[in-house]
GUPA-5614 format. One record per residue (C-alpha): x, y, z; residue in three letters. Coordinates in steps of 0.05 Angstrom, whole numbers, padded with zeros to 5 digits, always signed. Example, Ala and Ser with C-alpha at 12.3 -4.5 7.8 and 13.67 -1.06 7.14 Angstrom:
REM residues 2
+00246-00090+00156ala +00273-00021+00143ser 
REM end
This chain:
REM residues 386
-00067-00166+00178unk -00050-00228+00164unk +00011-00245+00224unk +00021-00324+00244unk +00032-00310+00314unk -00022-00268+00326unk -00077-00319+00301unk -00113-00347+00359unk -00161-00413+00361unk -00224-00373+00355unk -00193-00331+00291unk -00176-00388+00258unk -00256-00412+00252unk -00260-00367+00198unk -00331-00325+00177unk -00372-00313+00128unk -00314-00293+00083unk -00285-00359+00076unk -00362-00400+00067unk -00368-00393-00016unk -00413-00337-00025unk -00411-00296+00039unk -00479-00278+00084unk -00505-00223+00105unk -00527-00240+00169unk -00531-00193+00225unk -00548-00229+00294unk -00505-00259+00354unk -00426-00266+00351unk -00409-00301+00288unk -00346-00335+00270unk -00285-00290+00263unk -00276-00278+00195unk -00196-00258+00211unk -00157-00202+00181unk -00125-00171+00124unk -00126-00175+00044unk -00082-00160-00003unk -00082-00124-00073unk -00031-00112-00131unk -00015-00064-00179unk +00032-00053-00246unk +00081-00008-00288unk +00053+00053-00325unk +00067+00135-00325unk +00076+00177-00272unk +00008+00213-00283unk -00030+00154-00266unk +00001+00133-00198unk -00011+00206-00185unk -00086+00212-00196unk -00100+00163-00139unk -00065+00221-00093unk -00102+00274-00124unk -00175+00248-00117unk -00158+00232-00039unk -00127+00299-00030unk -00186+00341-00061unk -00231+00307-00009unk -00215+00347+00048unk -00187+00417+00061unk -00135+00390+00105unk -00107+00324+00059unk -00034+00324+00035unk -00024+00370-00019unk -00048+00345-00090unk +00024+00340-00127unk -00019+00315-00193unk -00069+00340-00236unk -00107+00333-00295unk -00088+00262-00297unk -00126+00199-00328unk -00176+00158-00284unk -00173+00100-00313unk -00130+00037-00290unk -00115+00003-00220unk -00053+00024-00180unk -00016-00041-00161unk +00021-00042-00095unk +00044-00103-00055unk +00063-00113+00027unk +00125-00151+00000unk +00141-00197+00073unk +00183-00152+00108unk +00187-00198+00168unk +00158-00216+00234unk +00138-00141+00248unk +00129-00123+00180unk +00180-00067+00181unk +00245-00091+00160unk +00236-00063+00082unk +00299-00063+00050unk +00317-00054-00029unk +00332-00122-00035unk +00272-00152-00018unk +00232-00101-00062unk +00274-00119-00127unk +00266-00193-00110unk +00191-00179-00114unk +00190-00133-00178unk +00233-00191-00208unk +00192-00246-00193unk +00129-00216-00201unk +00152-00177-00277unk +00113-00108-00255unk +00140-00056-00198unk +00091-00040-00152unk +00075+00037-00136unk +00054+00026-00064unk +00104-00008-00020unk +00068-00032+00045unk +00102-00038+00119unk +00073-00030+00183unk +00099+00019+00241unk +00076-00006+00314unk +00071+00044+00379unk +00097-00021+00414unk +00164+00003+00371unk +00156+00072+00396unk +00199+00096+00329unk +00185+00136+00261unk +00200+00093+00211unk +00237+00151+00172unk +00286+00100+00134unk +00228+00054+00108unk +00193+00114+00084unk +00255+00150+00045unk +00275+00081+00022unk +00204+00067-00015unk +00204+00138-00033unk +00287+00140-00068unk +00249+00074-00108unk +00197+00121-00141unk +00146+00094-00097unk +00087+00109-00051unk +00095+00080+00025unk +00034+00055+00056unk +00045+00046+00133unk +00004+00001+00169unk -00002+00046+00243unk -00017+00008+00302unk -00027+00022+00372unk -00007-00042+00397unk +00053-00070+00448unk +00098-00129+00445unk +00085-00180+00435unk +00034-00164+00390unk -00010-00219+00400unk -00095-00230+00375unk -00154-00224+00412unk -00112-00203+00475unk -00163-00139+00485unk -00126-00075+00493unk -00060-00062+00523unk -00023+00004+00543unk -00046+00029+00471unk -00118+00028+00490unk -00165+00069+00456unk -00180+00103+00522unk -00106+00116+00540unk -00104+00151+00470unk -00162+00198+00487unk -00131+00212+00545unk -00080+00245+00518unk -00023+00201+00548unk +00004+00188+00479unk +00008+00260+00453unk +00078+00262+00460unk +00090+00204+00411unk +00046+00219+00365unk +00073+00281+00363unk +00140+00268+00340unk +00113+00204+00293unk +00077+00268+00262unk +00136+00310+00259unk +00176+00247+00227unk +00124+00246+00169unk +00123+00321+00155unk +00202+00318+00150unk +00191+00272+00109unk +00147+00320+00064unk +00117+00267+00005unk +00053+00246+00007unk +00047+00173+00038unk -00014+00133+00054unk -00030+00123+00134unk -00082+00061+00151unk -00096+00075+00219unk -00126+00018+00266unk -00148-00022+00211unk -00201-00080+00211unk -00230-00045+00273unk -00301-00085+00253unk -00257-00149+00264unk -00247-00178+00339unk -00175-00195+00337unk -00139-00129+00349unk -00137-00088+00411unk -00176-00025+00380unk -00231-00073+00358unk -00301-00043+00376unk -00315-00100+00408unk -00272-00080+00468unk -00298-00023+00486unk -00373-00041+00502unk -00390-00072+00432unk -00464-00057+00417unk -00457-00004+00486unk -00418+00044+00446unk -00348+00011+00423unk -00350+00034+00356unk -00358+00111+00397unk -00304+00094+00432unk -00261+00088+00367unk -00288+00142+00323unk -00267+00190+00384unk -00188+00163+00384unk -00185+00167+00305unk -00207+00241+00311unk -00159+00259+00365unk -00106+00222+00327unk -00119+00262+00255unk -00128+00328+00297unk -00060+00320+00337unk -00025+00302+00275unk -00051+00360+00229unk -00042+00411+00288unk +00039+00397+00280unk +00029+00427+00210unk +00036+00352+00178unk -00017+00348+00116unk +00022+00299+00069unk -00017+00246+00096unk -00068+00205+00062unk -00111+00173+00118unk -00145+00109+00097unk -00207+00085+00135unk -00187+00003+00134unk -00242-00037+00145unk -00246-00113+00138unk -00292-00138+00087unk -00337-00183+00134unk -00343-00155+00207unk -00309-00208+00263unk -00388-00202+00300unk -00442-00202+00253unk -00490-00146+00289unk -00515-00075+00265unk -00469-00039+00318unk -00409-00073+00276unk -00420-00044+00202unk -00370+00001+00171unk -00414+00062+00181unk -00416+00052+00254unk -00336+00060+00254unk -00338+00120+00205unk -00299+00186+00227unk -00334+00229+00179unk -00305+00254+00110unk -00256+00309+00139unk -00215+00249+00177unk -00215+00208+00115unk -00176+00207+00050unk -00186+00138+00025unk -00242+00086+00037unk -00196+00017+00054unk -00215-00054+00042unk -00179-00127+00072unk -00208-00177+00024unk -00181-00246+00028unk -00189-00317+00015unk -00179-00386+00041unk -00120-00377+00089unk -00117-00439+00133unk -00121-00509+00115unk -00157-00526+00171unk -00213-00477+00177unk -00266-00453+00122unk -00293-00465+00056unk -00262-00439-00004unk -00283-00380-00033unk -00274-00338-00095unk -00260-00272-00102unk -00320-00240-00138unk -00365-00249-00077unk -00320-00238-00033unk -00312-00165-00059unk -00382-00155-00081unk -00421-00134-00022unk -00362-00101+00023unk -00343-00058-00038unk -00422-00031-00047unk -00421-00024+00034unk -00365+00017+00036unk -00374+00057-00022unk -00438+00074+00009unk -00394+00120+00071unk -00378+00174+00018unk -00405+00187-00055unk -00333+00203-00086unk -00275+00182-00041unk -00225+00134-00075unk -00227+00061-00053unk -00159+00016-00035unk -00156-00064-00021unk -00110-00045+00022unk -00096-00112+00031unk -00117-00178-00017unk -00090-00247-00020unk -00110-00322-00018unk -00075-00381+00011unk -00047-00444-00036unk -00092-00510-00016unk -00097-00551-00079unk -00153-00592-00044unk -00190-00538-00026unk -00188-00487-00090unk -00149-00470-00150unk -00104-00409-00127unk -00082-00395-00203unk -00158-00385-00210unk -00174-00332-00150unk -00114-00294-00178unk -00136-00294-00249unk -00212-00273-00222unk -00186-00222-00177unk -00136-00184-00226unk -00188-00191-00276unk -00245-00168-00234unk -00218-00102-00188unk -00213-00053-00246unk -00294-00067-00259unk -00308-00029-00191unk -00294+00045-00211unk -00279+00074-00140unk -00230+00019-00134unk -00161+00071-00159unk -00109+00021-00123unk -00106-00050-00095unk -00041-00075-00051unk -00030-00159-00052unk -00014-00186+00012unk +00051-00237-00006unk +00078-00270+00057unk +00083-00343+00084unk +00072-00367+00143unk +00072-00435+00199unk +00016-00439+00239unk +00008-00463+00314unk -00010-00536+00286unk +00053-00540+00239unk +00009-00524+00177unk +00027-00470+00124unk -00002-00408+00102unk +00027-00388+00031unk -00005-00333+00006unk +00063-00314-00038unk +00054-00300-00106unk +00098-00355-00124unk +00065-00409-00079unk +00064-00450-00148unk +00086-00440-00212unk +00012-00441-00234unk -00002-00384-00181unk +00058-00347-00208unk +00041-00346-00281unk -00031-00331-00264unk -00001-00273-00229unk +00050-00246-00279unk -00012-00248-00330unk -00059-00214-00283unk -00012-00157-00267unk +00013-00142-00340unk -00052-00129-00357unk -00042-00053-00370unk -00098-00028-00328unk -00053-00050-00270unk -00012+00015-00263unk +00062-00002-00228unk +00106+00054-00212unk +00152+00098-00266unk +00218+00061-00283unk +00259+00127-00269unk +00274+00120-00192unk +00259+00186-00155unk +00328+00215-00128unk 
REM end
Protein backbone atom coordinates (compact mmCIF):
# COMPACT_ATOMS: atom_id res chain seq x y z
CA UNK A 1 0.00 0.00 0.00
CA UNK A 2 1.21 2.90 -1.07
CA UNK A 3 -1.04 5.75 1.39
CA UNK A 4 0.78 9.37 2.02
CA UNK A 5 -0.33 9.60 5.43
CA UNK A 6 0.57 6.48 6.61
CA UNK A 7 4.37 6.81 5.57
CA UNK A 8 6.42 7.30 8.61
CA UNK A 9 10.29 8.67 8.86
CA UNK A 10 11.68 5.19 9.15
CA UNK A 11 9.48 3.94 5.88
CA UNK A 12 10.57 6.50 3.95
CA UNK A 13 14.53 5.12 4.15
CA UNK A 14 13.60 2.81 1.68
CA UNK A 15 15.34 -1.03 1.34
CA UNK A 16 16.85 -3.06 -0.74
CA UNK A 17 14.09 -2.55 -3.30
CA UNK A 18 14.85 0.92 -4.10
CA UNK A 19 19.23 0.33 -4.12
CA UNK A 20 19.58 -0.72 -8.16
CA UNK A 21 19.82 -4.32 -8.05
CA UNK A 22 18.32 -5.48 -4.79
CA UNK A 23 20.35 -7.81 -1.97
CA UNK A 24 19.72 -10.64 -0.56
CA UNK A 25 20.83 -10.10 2.69
CA UNK A 26 19.41 -11.73 5.64
CA UNK A 27 20.86 -10.23 9.05
CA UNK A 28 19.79 -7.39 11.58
CA UNK A 29 16.78 -4.91 10.83
CA UNK A 30 17.36 -3.46 7.46
CA UNK A 31 15.88 -0.41 6.00
CA UNK A 32 12.14 -0.55 5.36
CA UNK A 33 11.66 -1.27 1.96
CA UNK A 34 7.79 0.30 2.26
CA UNK A 35 4.70 -1.05 0.65
CA UNK A 36 2.75 -1.81 -2.26
CA UNK A 37 3.23 -2.27 -6.21
CA UNK A 38 1.16 -1.97 -8.83
CA UNK A 39 0.43 -3.95 -12.14
CA UNK A 40 -1.75 -3.39 -15.34
CA UNK A 41 -3.61 -5.20 -17.67
CA UNK A 42 -5.58 -4.82 -21.29
CA UNK A 43 -8.68 -5.52 -23.52
CA UNK A 44 -9.16 -9.08 -24.93
CA UNK A 45 -12.10 -12.02 -24.76
CA UNK A 46 -13.93 -13.07 -22.05
CA UNK A 47 -12.16 -16.57 -21.96
CA UNK A 48 -9.00 -15.10 -21.09
CA UNK A 49 -9.91 -12.89 -18.03
CA UNK A 50 -11.60 -16.09 -17.05
CA UNK A 51 -8.69 -18.54 -16.99
CA UNK A 52 -6.91 -16.53 -14.27
CA UNK A 53 -10.22 -17.59 -12.05
CA UNK A 54 -10.14 -21.00 -13.10
CA UNK A 55 -6.46 -21.96 -12.29
CA UNK A 56 -6.97 -20.29 -8.63
CA UNK A 57 -10.20 -22.08 -8.21
CA UNK A 58 -8.94 -25.64 -9.15
CA UNK A 59 -6.34 -25.18 -6.37
CA UNK A 60 -8.36 -25.95 -3.53
CA UNK A 61 -11.55 -27.88 -2.84
CA UNK A 62 -13.09 -25.00 -1.15
CA UNK A 63 -12.09 -21.84 -3.84
CA UNK A 64 -14.96 -19.97 -5.59
CA UNK A 65 -16.49 -21.90 -8.16
CA UNK A 66 -14.51 -22.10 -11.58
CA UNK A 67 -17.13 -20.14 -13.92
CA UNK A 68 -14.39 -20.81 -16.99
CA UNK A 69 -12.92 -23.56 -18.63
CA UNK A 70 -10.96 -24.75 -21.30
CA UNK A 71 -9.64 -21.37 -21.79
CA UNK A 72 -6.15 -20.11 -23.25
CA UNK A 73 -3.12 -19.52 -20.84
CA UNK A 74 -1.43 -17.28 -22.51
CA UNK A 75 -1.42 -13.38 -21.93
CA UNK A 76 -1.33 -11.05 -18.69
CA UNK A 77 -4.63 -9.87 -17.09
CA UNK A 78 -4.31 -6.04 -16.67
CA UNK A 79 -6.06 -4.50 -13.72
CA UNK A 80 -5.36 -1.10 -12.10
CA UNK A 81 -6.16 0.45 -8.25
CA UNK A 82 -7.45 3.56 -10.18
CA UNK A 83 -7.08 6.39 -6.84
CA UNK A 84 -10.23 6.00 -5.26
CA UNK A 85 -9.30 8.43 -2.49
CA UNK A 86 -7.85 8.81 0.90
CA UNK A 87 -9.29 5.32 2.02
CA UNK A 88 -9.16 3.84 -1.21
CA UNK A 89 -12.87 3.03 -1.36
CA UNK A 90 -14.70 5.66 -2.94
CA UNK A 91 -14.86 3.73 -6.64
CA UNK A 92 -17.28 5.31 -8.71
CA UNK A 93 -17.94 4.85 -12.67
CA UNK A 94 -16.58 8.00 -13.30
CA UNK A 95 -13.31 7.66 -12.16
CA UNK A 96 -12.98 4.13 -13.85
CA UNK A 97 -13.93 5.57 -17.42
CA UNK A 98 -11.55 8.47 -16.80
CA UNK A 99 -8.88 5.76 -16.39
CA UNK A 100 -9.92 3.42 -19.36
CA UNK A 101 -9.86 6.77 -21.35
CA UNK A 102 -6.64 7.92 -20.50
CA UNK A 103 -4.93 4.88 -20.35
CA UNK A 104 -6.68 3.42 -24.13
CA UNK A 105 -7.23 -0.35 -22.51
CA UNK A 106 -10.04 -1.30 -19.69
CA UNK A 107 -8.71 -2.98 -17.02
CA UNK A 108 -10.37 -6.48 -15.85
CA UNK A 109 -9.49 -6.08 -12.17
CA UNK A 110 -10.68 -2.98 -10.48
CA UNK A 111 -8.79 -2.56 -7.13
CA UNK A 112 -10.28 -0.82 -3.72
CA UNK A 113 -9.63 -1.51 -0.32
CA UNK A 114 -12.31 -2.33 2.51
CA UNK A 115 -10.98 -1.45 6.22
CA UNK A 116 -12.45 -3.15 9.60
CA UNK A 117 -11.76 0.48 10.91
CA UNK A 118 -15.01 1.05 8.39
CA UNK A 119 -16.79 -1.78 9.91
CA UNK A 120 -18.97 -1.97 6.40
CA UNK A 121 -19.28 -4.48 3.29
CA UNK A 122 -18.42 -2.68 0.56
CA UNK A 123 -21.46 -4.26 -1.46
CA UNK A 124 -21.83 -1.10 -3.86
CA UNK A 125 -18.00 -1.06 -4.90
CA UNK A 126 -18.26 -4.68 -5.58
CA UNK A 127 -21.67 -4.62 -7.86
CA UNK A 128 -20.37 -1.45 -9.38
CA UNK A 129 -16.95 -3.17 -10.75
CA UNK A 130 -18.93 -6.15 -11.35
CA UNK A 131 -22.21 -4.14 -13.69
CA UNK A 132 -18.60 -2.82 -15.60
CA UNK A 133 -17.73 -6.41 -16.69
CA UNK A 134 -15.05 -6.48 -14.26
CA UNK A 135 -13.29 -8.42 -11.49
CA UNK A 136 -13.07 -6.46 -7.89
CA UNK A 137 -9.99 -6.98 -5.99
CA UNK A 138 -10.47 -5.76 -2.30
CA UNK A 139 -7.67 -4.84 -0.38
CA UNK A 140 -9.03 -6.28 3.47
CA UNK A 141 -7.56 -4.75 6.34
CA UNK A 142 -7.84 -5.09 9.91
CA UNK A 143 -6.89 -1.76 10.78
CA UNK A 144 -8.71 1.44 12.77
CA UNK A 145 -8.78 5.10 12.07
CA UNK A 146 -6.75 6.71 11.50
CA UNK A 147 -4.96 4.30 9.72
CA UNK A 148 -1.65 5.35 10.32
CA UNK A 149 2.22 3.23 9.66
CA UNK A 150 4.31 1.57 11.98
CA UNK A 151 1.75 2.36 14.84
CA UNK A 152 1.89 -1.62 15.94
CA UNK A 153 -1.50 -3.12 16.28
CA UNK A 154 -4.67 -1.54 17.31
CA UNK A 155 -8.14 -3.03 18.28
CA UNK A 156 -7.67 -5.22 14.98
CA UNK A 157 -4.78 -7.08 16.44
CA UNK A 158 -3.95 -10.35 15.25
CA UNK A 159 -4.59 -11.65 18.73
CA UNK A 160 -8.04 -9.93 19.12
CA UNK A 161 -8.86 -11.83 15.76
CA UNK A 162 -7.96 -15.25 17.20
CA UNK A 163 -9.84 -14.49 19.91
CA UNK A 164 -12.77 -14.60 18.29
CA UNK A 165 -13.90 -10.97 19.20
CA UNK A 166 -14.36 -10.19 15.52
CA UNK A 167 -16.48 -13.18 14.48
CA UNK A 168 -19.41 -11.24 14.32
CA UNK A 169 -18.01 -8.87 11.60
CA UNK A 170 -16.46 -11.07 9.72
CA UNK A 171 -19.37 -12.82 9.65
CA UNK A 172 -21.59 -10.58 7.97
CA UNK A 173 -18.48 -9.06 5.64
CA UNK A 174 -18.75 -12.92 4.58
CA UNK A 175 -22.37 -12.97 4.13
CA UNK A 176 -22.03 -9.51 2.08
CA UNK A 177 -19.65 -11.35 -0.43
CA UNK A 178 -21.74 -14.51 -0.85
CA UNK A 179 -24.83 -12.18 -1.67
CA UNK A 180 -22.86 -10.92 -3.79
CA UNK A 181 -22.32 -14.46 -5.52
CA UNK A 182 -19.32 -13.57 -8.39
CA UNK A 183 -16.13 -14.55 -7.88
CA UNK A 184 -13.87 -11.53 -6.55
CA UNK A 185 -10.32 -11.51 -5.48
CA UNK A 186 -9.65 -10.98 -1.46
CA UNK A 187 -5.84 -9.85 -0.44
CA UNK A 188 -5.98 -10.30 3.05
CA UNK A 189 -3.26 -8.51 5.41
CA UNK A 190 -0.99 -7.90 2.70
CA UNK A 191 2.85 -7.06 2.90
CA UNK A 192 2.73 -8.86 6.33
CA UNK A 193 6.86 -9.41 5.71
CA UNK A 194 6.88 -5.46 5.68
CA UNK A 195 7.03 -3.45 9.23
CA UNK A 196 4.59 -0.73 8.51
CA UNK A 197 1.18 -2.29 9.10
CA UNK A 198 -0.34 -3.49 12.25
CA UNK A 199 -0.48 -7.35 11.24
CA UNK A 200 3.24 -7.14 10.43
CA UNK A 201 5.14 -10.23 11.90
CA UNK A 202 7.23 -8.03 13.41
CA UNK A 203 4.69 -7.22 16.12
CA UNK A 204 3.97 -10.15 17.41
CA UNK A 205 7.50 -11.43 18.66
CA UNK A 206 9.33 -11.16 15.24
CA UNK A 207 11.98 -13.96 15.12
CA UNK A 208 9.89 -15.44 18.64
CA UNK A 209 7.07 -16.55 16.54
CA UNK A 210 5.30 -13.40 14.79
CA UNK A 211 4.96 -14.86 11.54
CA UNK A 212 2.87 -17.90 13.93
CA UNK A 213 1.05 -15.47 15.16
CA UNK A 214 -0.24 -14.44 11.64
CA UNK A 215 -0.53 -17.70 9.86
CA UNK A 216 -3.06 -18.63 12.87
CA UNK A 217 -5.44 -15.31 12.19
CA UNK A 218 -5.38 -15.92 8.28
CA UNK A 219 -6.66 -19.51 9.01
CA UNK A 220 -9.35 -18.53 11.38
CA UNK A 221 -10.29 -15.78 8.99
CA UNK A 222 -10.61 -18.27 5.65
CA UNK A 223 -12.33 -20.92 8.05
CA UNK A 224 -15.01 -18.37 9.48
CA UNK A 225 -15.66 -17.11 6.10
CA UNK A 226 -16.09 -20.52 4.26
CA UNK A 227 -18.21 -21.90 7.28
CA UNK A 228 -21.03 -19.06 6.19
CA UNK A 229 -21.21 -21.07 2.95
CA UNK A 230 -19.20 -18.08 1.06
CA UNK A 231 -16.66 -19.89 -1.64
CA UNK A 232 -16.66 -17.09 -4.41
CA UNK A 233 -13.65 -15.87 -2.98
CA UNK A 234 -10.24 -15.92 -4.41
CA UNK A 235 -7.80 -15.45 -1.47
CA UNK A 236 -4.47 -13.95 -2.49
CA UNK A 237 -1.43 -14.48 -0.23
CA UNK A 238 0.13 -10.57 -0.70
CA UNK A 239 3.48 -10.43 0.11
CA UNK A 240 5.91 -7.52 -0.49
CA UNK A 241 8.68 -8.18 -2.74
CA UNK A 242 11.66 -7.28 -0.24
CA UNK A 243 10.78 -8.07 3.51
CA UNK A 244 10.70 -4.55 5.80
CA UNK A 245 13.57 -6.76 8.23
CA UNK A 246 15.93 -8.65 6.32
CA UNK A 247 16.13 -12.01 8.65
CA UNK A 248 15.19 -15.79 7.90
CA UNK A 249 12.07 -15.55 10.32
CA UNK A 250 10.78 -12.74 7.70
CA UNK A 251 10.66 -14.79 4.23
CA UNK A 252 7.45 -15.43 2.48
CA UNK A 253 7.44 -19.07 3.49
CA UNK A 254 7.55 -18.19 7.09
CA UNK A 255 4.06 -16.28 6.53
CA UNK A 256 2.60 -19.07 4.33
CA UNK A 257 -0.99 -20.49 5.37
CA UNK A 258 -0.63 -23.56 3.38
CA UNK A 259 -2.27 -24.26 -0.13
CA UNK A 260 -5.93 -24.91 1.14
CA UNK A 261 -6.02 -21.06 2.52
CA UNK A 262 -4.56 -19.81 -0.70
CA UNK A 263 -5.90 -19.14 -4.20
CA UNK A 264 -3.39 -16.80 -5.62
CA UNK A 265 0.35 -16.18 -4.81
CA UNK A 266 0.42 -11.97 -4.53
CA UNK A 267 3.32 -9.72 -5.21
CA UNK A 268 3.87 -5.51 -4.29
CA UNK A 269 6.67 -4.65 -6.59
CA UNK A 270 7.58 -1.06 -6.85
CA UNK A 271 10.03 1.50 -7.69
CA UNK A 272 11.48 4.75 -6.73
CA UNK A 273 8.64 6.42 -4.75
CA UNK A 274 10.17 9.35 -2.83
CA UNK A 275 12.44 11.95 -3.92
CA UNK A 276 14.14 11.98 -0.98
CA UNK A 277 14.98 8.46 -0.09
CA UNK A 278 16.66 5.61 -2.29
CA UNK A 279 18.34 4.86 -5.40
CA UNK A 280 16.60 4.24 -8.52
CA UNK A 281 15.83 1.03 -9.57
CA UNK A 282 14.51 -0.83 -12.57
CA UNK A 283 12.04 -3.17 -12.77
CA UNK A 284 13.69 -6.41 -13.97
CA UNK A 285 15.52 -6.91 -10.70
CA UNK A 286 13.20 -5.76 -8.78
CA UNK A 287 10.87 -8.66 -9.90
CA UNK A 288 13.48 -11.24 -10.41
CA UNK A 289 14.24 -12.76 -7.13
CA UNK A 290 10.69 -12.11 -5.23
CA UNK A 291 8.94 -13.74 -8.23
CA UNK A 292 11.39 -17.14 -8.00
CA UNK A 293 10.84 -16.83 -3.97
CA UNK A 294 7.34 -16.88 -4.17
CA UNK A 295 6.78 -19.19 -6.84
CA UNK A 296 8.75 -21.47 -4.77
CA UNK A 297 5.39 -21.65 -1.85
CA UNK A 298 3.38 -23.76 -4.42
CA UNK A 299 4.40 -25.60 -7.75
CA UNK A 300 1.13 -24.38 -9.79
CA UNK A 301 -0.78 -21.57 -8.07
CA UNK A 302 -1.26 -18.49 -10.27
CA UNK A 303 0.83 -15.39 -9.40
CA UNK A 304 -0.66 -11.52 -9.21
CA UNK A 305 1.48 -8.08 -8.81
CA UNK A 306 -1.13 -7.25 -6.94
CA UNK A 307 0.24 -4.07 -6.86
CA UNK A 308 3.18 -2.31 -9.30
CA UNK A 309 4.10 1.23 -9.90
CA UNK A 310 7.07 3.71 -9.90
CA UNK A 311 7.24 7.31 -8.94
CA UNK A 312 8.17 10.30 -11.71
CA UNK A 313 11.81 11.87 -10.59
CA UNK A 314 13.45 12.89 -13.84
CA UNK A 315 16.75 13.25 -11.81
CA UNK A 316 16.65 10.15 -10.48
CA UNK A 317 15.31 7.65 -13.48
CA UNK A 318 13.51 7.66 -16.65
CA UNK A 319 9.79 6.64 -15.66
CA UNK A 320 8.80 6.11 -19.50
CA UNK A 321 11.61 3.53 -19.25
CA UNK A 322 10.48 1.35 -16.00
CA UNK A 323 7.06 1.30 -17.66
CA UNK A 324 8.26 0.19 -21.04
CA UNK A 325 10.63 -2.63 -19.06
CA UNK A 326 7.87 -3.64 -16.83
CA UNK A 327 4.97 -4.10 -19.50
CA UNK A 328 7.44 -5.68 -21.62
CA UNK A 329 8.96 -7.95 -19.04
CA UNK A 330 5.76 -9.52 -16.72
CA UNK A 331 4.36 -11.76 -19.46
CA UNK A 332 8.07 -13.59 -19.52
CA UNK A 333 7.27 -15.02 -15.94
CA UNK A 334 4.66 -17.78 -16.79
CA UNK A 335 2.95 -18.02 -13.29
CA UNK A 336 2.51 -14.37 -13.52
CA UNK A 337 -1.67 -14.68 -15.11
CA UNK A 338 -2.48 -10.92 -13.88
CA UNK A 339 -0.65 -7.75 -12.78
CA UNK A 340 -2.75 -4.58 -11.18
CA UNK A 341 -0.76 -0.85 -11.62
CA UNK A 342 -0.89 1.13 -8.67
CA UNK A 343 -1.98 4.90 -10.24
CA UNK A 344 -2.33 7.48 -7.44
CA UNK A 345 -0.55 10.77 -6.40
CA UNK A 346 0.36 11.84 -3.50
CA UNK A 347 2.10 15.01 -0.94
CA UNK A 348 4.34 13.88 1.43
CA UNK A 349 5.06 15.18 5.11
CA UNK A 350 8.03 17.42 3.60
CA UNK A 351 5.78 19.01 0.79
CA UNK A 352 7.36 16.66 -1.90
CA UNK A 353 5.27 14.62 -4.47
CA UNK A 354 4.71 11.10 -5.12
CA UNK A 355 3.26 10.59 -8.72
CA UNK A 356 3.07 7.29 -9.55
CA UNK A 357 -0.06 8.15 -12.14
CA UNK A 358 0.15 6.81 -15.37
CA UNK A 359 0.04 10.16 -16.79
CA UNK A 360 2.74 11.76 -14.51
CA UNK A 361 4.25 12.91 -18.06
CA UNK A 362 3.37 12.67 -21.34
CA UNK A 363 6.49 10.45 -21.87
CA UNK A 364 5.16 8.09 -18.95
CA UNK A 365 1.74 8.11 -20.64
CA UNK A 366 2.71 7.06 -24.11
CA UNK A 367 5.14 4.57 -22.66
CA UNK A 368 2.09 3.31 -20.97
CA UNK A 369 -0.56 3.27 -23.70
CA UNK A 370 2.24 1.26 -25.78
CA UNK A 371 2.95 -1.14 -22.98
CA UNK A 372 -0.66 -1.99 -22.33
CA UNK A 373 -1.86 -2.40 -26.06
CA UNK A 374 0.48 -4.91 -26.39
CA UNK A 375 -2.07 -7.81 -26.82
CA UNK A 376 -0.69 -10.12 -24.26
CA UNK A 377 -2.11 -7.49 -21.80
CA UNK A 378 -5.71 -8.94 -21.56
CA UNK A 379 -8.34 -5.89 -20.43
CA UNK A 380 -11.78 -6.80 -19.75
CA UNK A 381 -14.71 -7.69 -22.63
CA UNK A 382 -16.26 -4.42 -24.07
CA UNK A 383 -19.89 -5.83 -23.47
CA UNK A 384 -20.61 -4.60 -19.80
CA UNK A 385 -22.05 -7.39 -17.64
CA UNK A 386 -25.82 -6.43 -16.71
Amino acid sequence: MTRPRRICENCRRRGSQDRGRPTRFFGKRAGCPRSRQLALFGNAPIRLLALCLALAAASAASSAADPFSGLPKNGVIFGAYEDFGETEDGVTLEAIERFEKLVGKSPAIVASSSYWGEQTFPAANLALVARHGAIPLIFWSPWDKPYEQSKGPDRFALTEILAGKWDAYIDAWADGAKAFGRPFFVSFCNEMNGDWFPWSGWFYGAEAGGNEVFKRAWRHVVDRVRSRGTHNILWVFHVNAYPGINDEWNVMAAYYPGPDYVDWLGLSVYGKQFRNSGNWAEFRPLLEWPYEEISALDPAKPVMLAEFGVGDFPKSGDKAKWIRDAFRTIPEFPRIRAAVFWHERWQNEDGSFSNLRANSSPAALRAFRDGVGNPRWIGRPQKIVP
